[in-house]
Each structure stands twice: as C-alpha cells, then as structure tokens.
N, C-alpha and C positions, 0 to 999 in steps of 0.2 A: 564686291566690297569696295573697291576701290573706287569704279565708275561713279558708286552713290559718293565718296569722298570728294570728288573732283565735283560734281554737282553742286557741293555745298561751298567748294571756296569760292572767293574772292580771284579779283584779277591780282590784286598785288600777292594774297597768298601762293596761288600760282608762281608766279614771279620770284617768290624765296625760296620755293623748289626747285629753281633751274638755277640760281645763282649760289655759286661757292667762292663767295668775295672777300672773307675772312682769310688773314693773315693767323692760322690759329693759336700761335704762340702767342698773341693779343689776346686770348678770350680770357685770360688766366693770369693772377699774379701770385706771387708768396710772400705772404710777410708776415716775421715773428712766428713759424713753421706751421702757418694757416693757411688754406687756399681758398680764394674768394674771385668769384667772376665778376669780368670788368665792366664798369659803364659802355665801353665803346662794343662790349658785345651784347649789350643790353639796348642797347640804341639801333644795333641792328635787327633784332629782334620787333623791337617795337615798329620800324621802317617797313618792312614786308607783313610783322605778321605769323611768321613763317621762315625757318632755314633750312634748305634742303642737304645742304653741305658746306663742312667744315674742313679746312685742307692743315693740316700741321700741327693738331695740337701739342705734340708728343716729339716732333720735332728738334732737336738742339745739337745746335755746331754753329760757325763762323754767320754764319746769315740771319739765322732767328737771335743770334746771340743768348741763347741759350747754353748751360754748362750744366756738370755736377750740382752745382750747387743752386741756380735759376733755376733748371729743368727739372723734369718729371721723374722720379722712379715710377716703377710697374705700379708700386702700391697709390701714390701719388695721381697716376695718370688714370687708374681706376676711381678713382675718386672725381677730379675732374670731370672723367667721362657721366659720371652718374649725377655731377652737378649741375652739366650743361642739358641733359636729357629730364631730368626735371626740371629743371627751369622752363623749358622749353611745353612741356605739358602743362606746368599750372599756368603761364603767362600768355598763351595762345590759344585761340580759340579754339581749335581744333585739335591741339596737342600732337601734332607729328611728330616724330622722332627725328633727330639730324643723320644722316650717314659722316661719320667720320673718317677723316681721308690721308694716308699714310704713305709715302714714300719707303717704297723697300726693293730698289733695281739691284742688290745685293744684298740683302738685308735690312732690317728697319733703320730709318735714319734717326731714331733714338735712345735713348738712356736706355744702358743693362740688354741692349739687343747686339746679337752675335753678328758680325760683320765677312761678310759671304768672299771670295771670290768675284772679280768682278765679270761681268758675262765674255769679255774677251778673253778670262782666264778659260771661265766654266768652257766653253766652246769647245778649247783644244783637250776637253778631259773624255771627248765624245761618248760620253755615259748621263743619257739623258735620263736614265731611270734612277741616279743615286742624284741627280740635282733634284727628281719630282722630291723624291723621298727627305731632302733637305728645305726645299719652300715650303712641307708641311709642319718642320718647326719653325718656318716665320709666322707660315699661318696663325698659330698658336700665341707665339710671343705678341702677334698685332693684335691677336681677341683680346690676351689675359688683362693689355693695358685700355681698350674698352674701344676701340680700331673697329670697322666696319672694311674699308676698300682699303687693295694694297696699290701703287699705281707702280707699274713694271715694265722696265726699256725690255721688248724683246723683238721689238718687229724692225730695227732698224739694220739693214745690212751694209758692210764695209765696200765702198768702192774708191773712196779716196782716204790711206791712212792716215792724211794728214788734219782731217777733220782730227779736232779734241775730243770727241763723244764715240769715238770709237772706240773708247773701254765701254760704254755699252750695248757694243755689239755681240754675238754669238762667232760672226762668221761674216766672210766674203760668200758664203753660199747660201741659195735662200732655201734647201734640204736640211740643212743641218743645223741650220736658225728654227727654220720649221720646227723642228722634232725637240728642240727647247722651249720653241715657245708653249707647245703643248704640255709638256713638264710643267711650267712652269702655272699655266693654270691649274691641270690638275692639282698638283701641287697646292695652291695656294685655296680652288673653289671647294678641292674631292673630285672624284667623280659627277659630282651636280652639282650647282652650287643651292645651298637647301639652308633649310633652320638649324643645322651641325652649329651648333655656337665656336667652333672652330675652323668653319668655314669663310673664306675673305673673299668678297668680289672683286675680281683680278681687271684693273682698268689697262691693257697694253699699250705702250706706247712707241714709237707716233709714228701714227700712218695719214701719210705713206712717202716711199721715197726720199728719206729725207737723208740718205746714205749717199746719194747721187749729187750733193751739193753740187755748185761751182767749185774747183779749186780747193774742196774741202773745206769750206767757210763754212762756219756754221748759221745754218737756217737760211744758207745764201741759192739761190738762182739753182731751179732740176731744169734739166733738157733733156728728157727721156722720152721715148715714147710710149704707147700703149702697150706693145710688144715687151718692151723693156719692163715697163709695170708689171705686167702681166707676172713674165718668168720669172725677174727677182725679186719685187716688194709686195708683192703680191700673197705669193704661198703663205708666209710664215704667219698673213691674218686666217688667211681659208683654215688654216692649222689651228690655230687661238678657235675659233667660231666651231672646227667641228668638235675641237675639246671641250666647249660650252663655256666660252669666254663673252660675258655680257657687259663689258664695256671695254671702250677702245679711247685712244686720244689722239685729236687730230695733229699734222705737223707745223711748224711753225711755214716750209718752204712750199712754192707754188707748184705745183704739175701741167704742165705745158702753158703755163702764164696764168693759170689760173689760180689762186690760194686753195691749200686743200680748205681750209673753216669756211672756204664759199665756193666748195666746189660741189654741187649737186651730183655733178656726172660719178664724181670719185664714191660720196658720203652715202648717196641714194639710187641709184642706178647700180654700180659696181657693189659696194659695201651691205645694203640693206634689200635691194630687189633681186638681184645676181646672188651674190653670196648667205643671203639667208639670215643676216645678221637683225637679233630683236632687242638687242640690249641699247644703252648708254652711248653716245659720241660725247666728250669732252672735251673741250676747248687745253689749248696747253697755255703757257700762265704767261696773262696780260697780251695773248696772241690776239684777242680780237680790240683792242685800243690799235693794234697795229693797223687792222682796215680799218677801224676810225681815222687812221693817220691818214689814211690813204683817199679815201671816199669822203674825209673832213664833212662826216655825217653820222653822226652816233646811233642814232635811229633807224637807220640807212644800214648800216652795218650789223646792227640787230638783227635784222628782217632776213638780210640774206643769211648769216650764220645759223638763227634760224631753219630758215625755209630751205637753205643747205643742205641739214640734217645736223648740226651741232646742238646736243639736246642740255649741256648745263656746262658754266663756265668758270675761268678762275681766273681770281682775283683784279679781272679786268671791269672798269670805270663801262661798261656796253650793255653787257644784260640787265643793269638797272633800268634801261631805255625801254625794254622790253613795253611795257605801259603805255608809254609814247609811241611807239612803233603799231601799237593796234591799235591804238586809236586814230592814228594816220592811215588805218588800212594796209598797212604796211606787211602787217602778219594775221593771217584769216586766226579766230580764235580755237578752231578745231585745233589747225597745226600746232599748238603752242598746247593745247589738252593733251597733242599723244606726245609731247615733250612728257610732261608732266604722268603723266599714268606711265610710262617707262620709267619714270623716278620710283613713284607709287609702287609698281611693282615689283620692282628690286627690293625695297622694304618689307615687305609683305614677303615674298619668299625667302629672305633672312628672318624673320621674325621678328622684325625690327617692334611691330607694332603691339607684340608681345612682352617682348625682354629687352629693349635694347644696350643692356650693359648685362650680357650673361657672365655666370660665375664662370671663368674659363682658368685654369693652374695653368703656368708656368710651363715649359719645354723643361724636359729632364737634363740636365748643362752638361753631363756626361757625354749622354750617348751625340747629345745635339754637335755637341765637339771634336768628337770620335768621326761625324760624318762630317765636319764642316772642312775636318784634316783631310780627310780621305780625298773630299774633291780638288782638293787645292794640289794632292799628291798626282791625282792621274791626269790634272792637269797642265801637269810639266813636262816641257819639251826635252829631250834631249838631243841637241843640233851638231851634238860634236863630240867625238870622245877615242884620244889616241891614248885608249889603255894608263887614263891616270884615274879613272872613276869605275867601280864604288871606291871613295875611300878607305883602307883599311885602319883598325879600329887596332892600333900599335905605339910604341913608343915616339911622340914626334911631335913635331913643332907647327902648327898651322897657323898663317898669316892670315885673321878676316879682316880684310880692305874695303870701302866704298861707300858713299854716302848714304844707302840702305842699310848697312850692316848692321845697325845696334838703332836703326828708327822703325817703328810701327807704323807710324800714319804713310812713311814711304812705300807702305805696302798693302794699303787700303781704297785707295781708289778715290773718286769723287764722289758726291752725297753720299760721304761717312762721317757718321756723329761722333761728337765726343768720346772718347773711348776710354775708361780704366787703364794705363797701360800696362799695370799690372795681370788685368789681363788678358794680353794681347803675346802673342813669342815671333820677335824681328829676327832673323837669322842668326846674331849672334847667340841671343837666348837658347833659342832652338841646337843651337851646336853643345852647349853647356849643357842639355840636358843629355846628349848621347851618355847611354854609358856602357860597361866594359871595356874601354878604353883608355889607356894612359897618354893620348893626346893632349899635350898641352896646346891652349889658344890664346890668339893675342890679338887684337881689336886696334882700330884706328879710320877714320873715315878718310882719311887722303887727300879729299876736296870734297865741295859742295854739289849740287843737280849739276848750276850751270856758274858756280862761282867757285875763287880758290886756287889758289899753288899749293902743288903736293907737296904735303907734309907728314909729319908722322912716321916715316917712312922705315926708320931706323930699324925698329923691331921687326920690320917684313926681310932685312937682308939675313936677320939669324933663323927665317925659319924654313922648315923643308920644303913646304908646299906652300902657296899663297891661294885663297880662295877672294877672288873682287866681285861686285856685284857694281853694275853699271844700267841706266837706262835715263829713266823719267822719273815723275812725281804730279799727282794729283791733289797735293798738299796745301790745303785752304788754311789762311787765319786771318787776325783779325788787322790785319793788313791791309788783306785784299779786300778791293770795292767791284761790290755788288747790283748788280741790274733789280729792276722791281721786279723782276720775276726770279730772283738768286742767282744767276750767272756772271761769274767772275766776270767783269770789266777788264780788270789788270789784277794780275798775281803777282804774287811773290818769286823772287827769283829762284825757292825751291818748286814753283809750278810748272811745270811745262805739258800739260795734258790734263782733261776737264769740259766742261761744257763752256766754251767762247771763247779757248785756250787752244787756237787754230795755229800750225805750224807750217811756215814756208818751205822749212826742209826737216828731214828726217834723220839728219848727222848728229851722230852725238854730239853734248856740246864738247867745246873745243878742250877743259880742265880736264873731262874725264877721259879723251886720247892721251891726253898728254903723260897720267895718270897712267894707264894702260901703257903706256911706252915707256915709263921709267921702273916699274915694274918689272917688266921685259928682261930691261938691265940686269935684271937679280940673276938671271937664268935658273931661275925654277922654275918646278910644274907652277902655271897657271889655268886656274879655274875660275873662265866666267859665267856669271849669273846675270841675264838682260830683267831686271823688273820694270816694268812700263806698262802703259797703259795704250800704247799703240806699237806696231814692228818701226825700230828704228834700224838706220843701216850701217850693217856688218861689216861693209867688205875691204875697209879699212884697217880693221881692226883685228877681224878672226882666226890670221894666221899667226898672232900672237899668242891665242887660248891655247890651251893644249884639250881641254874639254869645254866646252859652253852649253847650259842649260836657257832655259826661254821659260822663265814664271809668268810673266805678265804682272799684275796684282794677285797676289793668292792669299787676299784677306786677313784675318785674325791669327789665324792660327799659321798663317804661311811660312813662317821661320821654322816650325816643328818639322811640316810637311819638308822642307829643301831639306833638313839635316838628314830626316831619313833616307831623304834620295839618294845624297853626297856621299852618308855613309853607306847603302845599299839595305838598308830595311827594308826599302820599297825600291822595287825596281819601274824606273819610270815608263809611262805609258802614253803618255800624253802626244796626241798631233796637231801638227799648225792648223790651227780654220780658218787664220789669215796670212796670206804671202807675206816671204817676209825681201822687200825689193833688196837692189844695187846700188842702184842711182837713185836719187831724185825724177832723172827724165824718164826713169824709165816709167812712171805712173799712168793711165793706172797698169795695176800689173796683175790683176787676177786670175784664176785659174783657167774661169769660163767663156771665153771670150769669143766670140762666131768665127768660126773654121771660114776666114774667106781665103780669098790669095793674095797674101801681102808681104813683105817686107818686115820680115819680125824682128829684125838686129838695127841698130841703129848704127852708122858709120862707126861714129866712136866709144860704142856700150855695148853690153847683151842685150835684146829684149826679154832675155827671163830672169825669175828672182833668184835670187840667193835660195833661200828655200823658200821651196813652194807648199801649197796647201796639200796637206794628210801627210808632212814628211813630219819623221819622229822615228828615235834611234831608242834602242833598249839595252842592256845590259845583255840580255838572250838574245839567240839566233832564234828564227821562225822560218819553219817553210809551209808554202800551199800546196795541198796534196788534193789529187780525186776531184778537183772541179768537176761538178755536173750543173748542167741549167736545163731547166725543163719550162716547157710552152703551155701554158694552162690560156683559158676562153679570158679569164678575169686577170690572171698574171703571170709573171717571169719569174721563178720558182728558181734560185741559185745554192747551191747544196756543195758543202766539200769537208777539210778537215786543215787543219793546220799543226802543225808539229813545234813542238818547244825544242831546240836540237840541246840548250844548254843545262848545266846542271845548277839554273836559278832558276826561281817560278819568275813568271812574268806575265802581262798581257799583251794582242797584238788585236790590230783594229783590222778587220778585213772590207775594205770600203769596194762599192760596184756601182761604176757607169756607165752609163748609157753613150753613144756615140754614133754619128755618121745618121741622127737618128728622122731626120727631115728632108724633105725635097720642097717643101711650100714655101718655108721661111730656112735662113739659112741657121744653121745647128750651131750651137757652141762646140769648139772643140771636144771638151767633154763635161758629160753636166752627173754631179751624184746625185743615187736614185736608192741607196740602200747601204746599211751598213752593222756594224755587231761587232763588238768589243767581246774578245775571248779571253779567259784566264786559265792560267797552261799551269801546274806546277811542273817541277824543270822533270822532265824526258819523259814529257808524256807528248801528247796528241788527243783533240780536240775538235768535235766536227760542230760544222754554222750553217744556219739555214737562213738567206735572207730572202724575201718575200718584196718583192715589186710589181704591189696592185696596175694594171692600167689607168686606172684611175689618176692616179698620180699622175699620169702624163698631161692631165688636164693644166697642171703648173706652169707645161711648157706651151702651154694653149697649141695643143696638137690630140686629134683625137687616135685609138689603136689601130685604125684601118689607114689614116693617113704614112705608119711606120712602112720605111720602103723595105723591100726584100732584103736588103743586105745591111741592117744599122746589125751594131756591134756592141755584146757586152763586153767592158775591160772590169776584171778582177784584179785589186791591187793589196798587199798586205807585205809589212815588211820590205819597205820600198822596194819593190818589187813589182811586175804587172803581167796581167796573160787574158788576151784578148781572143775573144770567142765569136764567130760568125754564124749566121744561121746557114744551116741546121746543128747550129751550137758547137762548129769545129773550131778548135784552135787554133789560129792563125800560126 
C-alpha cells in the first residue's frame, strides 16, 4: 500500500512528508469560544500539498504563550486534532493524515496533563517497571487530546552536571539510563507499537553523546571517542531499538568534529546497519539552519542531513530546500522515497490512515496520581539522618523554610506547562495534609533561588524543628527570552537549571548559605531538602543538616510524596544515579571511570564525591545474606536474600558489578551490569535473582571469551559491598 502511495505523489508532496516546520500552536486560534484554523496553516498546506508533521499543537507555557485560557483543554485539543485531519483530507490530493507531535520528557507539555518527576528524579527511584507503568497514562493523556508521537529525553547521559539539561538525564550510567529508556518506550508504544489507539510512537532523544559536552555547555564541542560512544551513549539507544523504539532525534553537538545531523558514520553505519534500527531520525529544532550557518548552503545542507540519515525535520528554514537539493543532484530521488515510505509507514502501523483522531478516555486521575506519588516517593534520596527523621506525628511546632516551600513550579522541572495549582501539593501543602497529628506548621520562604536577605525568620525561633528546602529552579515565565527553538536565552533570577541554563559552578547560591547559617543560630534540629535539577555542592553546608534528603524535581505531586517521607508513611528508598561532587574541580567526578594508575586526590581536594552514585540511606537496616553466583554458557546468574533487620517495612536496591573485567581495553573501575529493588516488610527477609545476560557485555564492546580468568563480581546493597572472584569466592 504504501509503495503505490509514494508512486502517486509529487516531489513537493514528498517534501511535506519529511518536513515538520509548523510552530503548532500557530495552526489554531480561539475566539468568542470558537476554534478556527489559521491561514498560515493553510498556506502551508497549500505550499507542499502535503504535511507530514505537526510539532506542539497542544503545547502551552512561557514559549508558545499559551495559558488556561489561549490553550487547549483535552476536549478542545480533540477537536483541533479532528479539524486539522480533515482539512488535511478534503484540501489535498492525496488526503494523508499529519502525525501529530507532543513533548512529554516528564509528562505532556499541556493543559490538564499530570506533570511527572523529572528523569533525574525518575533515575534515583531505580524501579523502571513502576515508571513503564506510569508513561502508559501519558500514553493515554497524548491519544485522548488526538497526539500521535511523544518526543522523550532518555538517551542523554550525565557526565558534566554542570550542563542545565541534566534534569533530563536518568543517570551518570549508561545501565541504568538503559533500562529507563526501555520503560519508557514500552511504556509510551506497548509492547509493539501497533493500531492500540493508546499507543504513541516514542521519538528518543538525542543521540548521541550529547552529555559529554565541553565544559557542560549546552550543545557545545564532544571529544569522545568511539570507545567512549560505544560504552556510554551508546547502550541506552541499542535498549530503545531492542524495546521497538522507531524513532530517534539527532543531537544538536558534533562527535569527533563531525555534526551528529551529518554524521553518516553515527546515523547509518552505527544507528541503522549496526544496530538494526528501521524507524524515524529527526532533526532537533532549527538544528539543521545551524549547518546552513555553517556550509552557508541551504541546499548543501539538505543533501547531507539527508543522505546522513535525518529522515524529517523541525521547524528549521532547510528541508524546504529539499526540491532544490534534487534537482542539483544533490539527493538521488530513491534516498529521499525511503525517507518518506519510513514516514508512510509509521502511519499505517498506527492506523493513522484509518482513524487518525481515535475515540481514546482520559487516564483515570486517581489511580494516575496514586502512581505519579509513588515514583516521586522511591525516588527520594536519603543522604543523611542523625535520628531526627521520620518525623513523629506529636504535639509540636514545625518551621517550613525555603524558597520551594509553598511554590509548585519550583518543583516541576523544564518543559512544564502551565499548571492548575490547585492542583499540584508544593511541600508545604503536602505537610497540611498529614494527619493524625497535632503538629502545628508555619511557612516562610527566607529568600529567593539566587536573590534575597533572610527574612521571615521570626516564626522559625519558636519552633521545635525547622524543615528548609534549598537547591535550584527550572522556573520559566514570561520574562525569560526564548531561542527559535524555545530555549531559554536568559532567565529569570528564579532560573538556574533548564535547557541553555549552563552553570559555571555548582555552589549554592550565596542567599541560600547564608540562609542555612542563620537558621543554624536557632539550634534546632534542621532538616534539608536539596530540590534541583542537577547535584549541587554539599560540603559547605551539610554539617549544618541534622538530616538531608535529595528530591531533585519530583513533579506534581512531589510535596505529598516528601511529606510522607518526612513523616515516615513511606520509608525512603530512593539511590543517587548521579554523583553528587565537592568541589567544583573536582569534575568530572563519575563512578566509572578507567581503573588506570593515577593520582586520584588532588593536592588541595578529594578526588571522590561527597556521595556517590547507588548511595541512599533508609529508615531500615538491611543485610545481604547467602550470595550465590552461578556461571551459565549465555549468563552470570547472581542469587541471595537480603534481610530487613528493623521493625519498619522498607525497600533496598541490590545493585551488581562487574569489575577488573578487560585486558584489551582498560576496564572502568567498575561498571553496573544488574540490579532489583526488593520490598521487605519490617523482619522479614527477601531473596533476588539478578540475571547478567553476556550479551550485555556487548555495551562494553568486549565480547565473553575476551573476560580474563579473574574479573570480579561486586555485590553492593545497603551501602555495603562483597566482591566475588571466580570460581565465585569471596574475596
């Protein structure tokens, strides 16, 4: 079907199948509570012919300038979707259907959708199987408003936190990025991605390497090599492709000087003949005007993102060229058909060419809340605790301090839409709802992110405990000025983490030590809460805390989640998946780093972090009992039991890796290869089986016959480790 489709168009219809040049919050206006599509998406209609995609109709926050009131409800956005889809059939010859194209790196970036945890939360909740289980109500929310593709940060790994976009990271590890990114498709395709009118084609983004910046700039200069590709930015695609992820988005930055959107070797050699991959390559927004800047050849620049493998683009001023570029010879017309029939057929296996606006209901808001809490809950740290936490639920006076206390968007991340804040529960809400308690609370923000003398302060000397909450802010408005592709230029001085919202240092700002030290004064217990959207550094500060938790962003519902921590409903579970440094110099500072022989301290620092990654403290003791590992043809078969010693339920992560495990290339110190989240109630005991295909080793580009006699499994749970040699003896 499709072959004879492509037979019958036109070169410019083609052409409106590979371009997704639409600003989609332009296709649409409101007035007098009527929805009416716009000339200027009528004129692009008319222009090709043909639209293959639509990026944002649904869209609304600080950049589309979209609100409550401009933007879409579900019912609304359904309507839209059905407007642009007929239009689209009676006014073209051909009548394709558009794919419609949605932002949800945490949830959907529009009206009436639940706002997720952001992936640097998800990461440390290492329970990839209750995050699948929650992108299948984004899924849902992206059909019901008439959504086709979700486009989704999961391949990019932390190696400089000073990069801003490292709230959409998973992880410094490219295992445990991995095993979200495949959540995260299933999650969003199913199992397949098929004609389930609840199924979304999952586009990941950006590959590749784009975590290795310079200096943490964003989209600035990689110097990695293949090796380095290979083992870290690598896995977490091979993971997307074997979960049946059919489209991918390339990165804004170069790999080894070359642009990944004109990198053949990366796109079509690695990506597409290597890795197996049949779906989509997607340009990232206005990324290819960038090698127009460069090649000052629009044409020129076509041809190779193109012949690349970048198979449809956005919102960049280049694949309009496409026309010109064949007729220059520039692009054989085959190459530019199996663009196109990979468009085609993604439609066709949604059903696009049947239904494309199916009847799809709503996420049930319950149960969708119920788990959006939950992840926010196991994905909290706990980094410190000298017996002032759980708090008990008694007669008393609690000070909540901090400029997240009583704000929601401070705890929402970047590309988060407009939000109800009604409802949304910021910490302090969250504390208001405990009950069985006669705790009185008392609220005050102290100072601003990065502005402010403490103030307020008065109420914190009468009370018994102080709880502050201290970090960041990914907090956009209409302040901040925006790049043509929506990234912050310059924020607000409640911004300081975000996409282009790069930081030279990781010190808190200077208002909230200051803050924290006049606090101190009081001599109460003090409890801190770090919310941020990257690890900033502790070690100024932490001997002030008497307990410190580590939330990150934990979305919507994130004030529910901390209260139950604080009060001990939920005992925390949560581990770092990203180091959290000392210093500044001391970067980068990752877990995995090649076991050479070097000088790891620096005259006047440590060279390790503060905490490091899989650290996380619980309310329960846990021990590891009966380790066994066994040797199978296909895998490393690791087997034992773990004990709750205390009389609170709780969970404990039991992570295992690999070690000492090369003689070709040199080995990182140590790399995970396995892991499992156990839940204990209090004095029982718990057995885990984790399973370490060989296969997997393929990640570390090392095959099973290459492993030398003596590499080493380490088992670690409850910060704790016990390292095993073959013939599987304990060291």
């Amino acid at each position: 079907m499709i072959e004879e489709i492509v037979k019958k168009m036109s070169l410019k219809e083609k052409i409106g199948q590979l371009n997704q040049r639409l600003y989609g919050w332009q296709v649409y206006q409101k007035k007098e509570g009527k929805l009416y599509l716009t000339d200027y998406f009528k004129s692009e209609v008319t222009r090709f012919g043909s639209i293959g995609w639509i990026y944002g109709v649904f869209r609304a926050d600080p950049w589309s300038g979209k609100n409550s009131e401009t933007g879409l409800s579900i019912e609304e956005s359904r309507e839209v979707s059905r407007m642009i889809q007929d239009y689209l059939k009676e006014h073209t010859r051909l009548g394709i259907p558009a794919f419609l194209t949605e932002e949800c790196p945490h949830g959907h970036q529009g009206l009436a959708a639940t706002t997720l945890p952001v992936n640097f939360s998800t990461g440390a909740s290492w329970n990839p199987d209750l995050y699948q289980s929650v992108q299948a109500f984004v899924a849902q929310e992206l059909r019901a408003k008439g959504a086709h593709v979700g486009l989704i940060s999961t391949l990019d790994i932390v190696r400089d936190p000073r990069w801003g976009r490292t709230e959409e990271c998973f992880s410094e590890d490219p295992y445990l990025a991995s095993c979200f990114t495949q959540a995260a498709v299933k999650g969003l395709q199913g199992e397949k991605l098929s004609r389930d009118p609840q199924s979304v084609l999952a586009v990941l983004k950006h590959f590749a390497a784009q975590g290795s910046s310079m200096g943490g700039h964003n989209a600035g200069p990689v110097s990695i090599g293949e090796q380095e590709l290979r083992e870290i930015h690598l896995p977490a695609m091979l993971a997307g492709i074997q979960a049946g992820a059919l489209g991918c988005m390339a990165a804004y930055n170069d790999w080894d000087g070359i642009p990944c959107h004109t990198n053949p070797r990366l796109l079509q050699e690695i990506l597409r003949e290597e890795a197996g991959f049949s779906g989509v390559v997607m340009a990232d927004g206005c990324a290819l005007d960038r090698i127009a800047e460069w090649l000052k050849n629009k044409p020129e620049a076509t041809a190779r993102a193109l012949n690349s493998g970048v198979d449809v683009s956005l919102w960049d001023d280049v694949f309009p060229q496409l026309e010109s570029a064949v007729d220059q010879g520039l692009i054989k017309q085959e190459i530019l058909d199996q663009s196109v029939i990979r468009v085609l057929k993604l439609k066709e296996q949604m059903g696009l060419f049947d239904e494309p606006v199916p009847l799809v209901s709503v996420p049930e808001q319950k149960q969708f809340q119920e788990s959006a809490t939950r992840l926010a809950e196991e994905a909290i740290v706990l980094l410190k605790n000298d017996q002032v936490l759980p708090l008990k639920k008694q007669k008393q006076i609690i000070a909540v301090i901090g400029p997240h206390s009583n704000n929601s968007y401070h705890q929402l991340g970047d590309y988060t839409p407009f939000k109800e804040l009604s409802e949304c529960r910021n910490l302090w809400e969250g504390l208001l709802e405990i009950t069985d308690t006669e705790t009185t609370f008392i609220q005050a923000d102290g100072c601003g992110i990065t502005e402010g003398t403490e103030a307020q302060l008065a109420a914190a000397a009468t009370a018994d405990q102080i709880i502050l909450t201290i970090g960041g802010s990914s907090i956009r408005d209409f302040s901040t000025d925006f790049d043509t592709n929506g990234a912050a230029l310059q924020g607000s001085s409640e911004m300081t983490s975000g996409e282009n919202i790069d930081l030279a240092s990781l010190a808190l700002p200077a208002c909230q030590k200051r803050l924290i030290n006049e606090l101190k004064k009081l001599q109460k217990p003090l409890i801190g809460i770090v919310i941020a959207g990257r690890p900033h550094l502790l070690n100024e500060v932490s001997d002030a805390f008497d307990a410190l938790l580590f939330a990150g962003y934990p979305g919507q519902f994130g004030g529910s989640a901390l209260a139950r921590i604080l009060f001990g409903e939920t005992n925390p579970s949560g581990k770092l998946a990203v180091s959290i440094p000392d210093e500044n110099g001391q970067l980068p500072v990752y877990y995995n780093y090649r076991e050479a022989a070097f000088q790891k301290d620096y005259l006047d620092c440590s060279g390790t972090p503060r905490y490091g990654f899989g650290y996380g403290l619980s309310y329960a003791d846990f021990a590891l009992k009966e380790i066994q590992i066994h040797d199978t043809s296909q895998a490393i078969q690791v087997e034992g039991t773990i004990e709750n010693l205390s009389a609170i339920a709780g969970a404990e992560v039991v992570q295992v890796y690999l070690r000492q495990y090369s003689q070709r290339v040199l080995p990182r110190v140590k790399v995970l290869c396995g892991f499992q989240k156990v839940f204990l109630k209090a004095k029982t005991t718990g057995a885990f089986s984790i399973t370490v295909p060989y296969e997997t080793l393929a990640r570390l580009n090392i095959s099973p016959n290459e492993l030398p006699a003596d590499f080493m499994i380490q088992v670690e749970a409850a910060n704790q480790k016990q390292v095993f040699t073959k013939p599987w003896k304990q060291q």
